[in-house]
N, C-alpha and C positions, 0 to 999 in steps of 0.2 A: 280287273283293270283292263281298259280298251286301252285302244290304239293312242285313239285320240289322248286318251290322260297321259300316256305317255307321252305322247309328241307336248303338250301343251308342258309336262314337268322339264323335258328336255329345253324347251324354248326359257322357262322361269330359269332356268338355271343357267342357261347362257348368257342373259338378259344379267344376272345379278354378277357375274364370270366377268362381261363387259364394264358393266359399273365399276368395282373393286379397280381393273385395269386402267381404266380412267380416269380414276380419282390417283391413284397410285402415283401417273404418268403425272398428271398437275402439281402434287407434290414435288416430285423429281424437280421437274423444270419450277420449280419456286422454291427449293433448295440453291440451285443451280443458279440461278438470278440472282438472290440471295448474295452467294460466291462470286459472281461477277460483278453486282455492284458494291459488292466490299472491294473489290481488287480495284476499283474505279476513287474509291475514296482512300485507298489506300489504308485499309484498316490491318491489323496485325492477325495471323491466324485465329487468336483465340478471339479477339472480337470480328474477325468473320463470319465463325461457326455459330456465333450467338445472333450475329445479324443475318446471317441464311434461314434458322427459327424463326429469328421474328419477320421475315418475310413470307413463311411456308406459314404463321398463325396469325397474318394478316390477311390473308386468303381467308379466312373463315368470317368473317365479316360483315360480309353480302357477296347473292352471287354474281360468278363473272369475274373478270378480270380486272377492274374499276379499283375498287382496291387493293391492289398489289399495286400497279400505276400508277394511284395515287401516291403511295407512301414510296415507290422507289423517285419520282418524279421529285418527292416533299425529300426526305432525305440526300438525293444527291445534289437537290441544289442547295441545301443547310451547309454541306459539304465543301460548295463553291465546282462540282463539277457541272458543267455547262452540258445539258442533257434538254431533249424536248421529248414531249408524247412519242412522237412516230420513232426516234430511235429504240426506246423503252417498248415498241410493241413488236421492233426488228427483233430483238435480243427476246422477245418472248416466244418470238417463233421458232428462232434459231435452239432456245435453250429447249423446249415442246419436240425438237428434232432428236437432240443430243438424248433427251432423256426416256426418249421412247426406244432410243438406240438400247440403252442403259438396262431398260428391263428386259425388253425382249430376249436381250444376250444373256439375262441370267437365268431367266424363265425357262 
């Protein structure tokens, strides 16, 4: 084993170290969104926790953030909450802040 393959194994595996974290952290704040625009429609614990899911496996969808926005954007105004695009992509940063807080601090 050279140097090189080392260095090259080191870098793969930090590479794949990042991803996981990053996936992880979108998660998080798409739980979190989830919880917040339940709390906006005023849903009940338990159909929060189901509406934070189906937020977090609306994300799988396509990539990008496009549909998560779409469906909170579609659902809050079903709801009658008066919401546009740019505050739904305020509350994605913010929630993207909280949630990277969330891991780091248990990691």
């Amino acid at each position: 084993m050279t140097t090189f393959d080392d260095r090259e194994r080191a870098f793969e595996t930090k590479y794949a170290r990042d991803e996981e974290v990053a996936f992880r952290i979108v998660a998080r704040r798409n739980r979190l969104l989830g919880q917040w625009a339940a709390t906006q429609m005023k849903l009940t614990q338990e159909e929060s926790d189901a509406y934070a899911t189906a937020v977090v496996q609306a994300d799988f969808e396509e990539a990008g953030d496009e549909d998560v926005i779409r469906k909170l954007v579609s659902d809050l105004t079903a709801a009658g909450v008066e919401i546009d695009e740019p505050a739904i992509r305020h509350a994605i940063e913010e929630k993207t802040v909280e949630a990277r807080r969330q891991l780091m601090g248990t990691e």
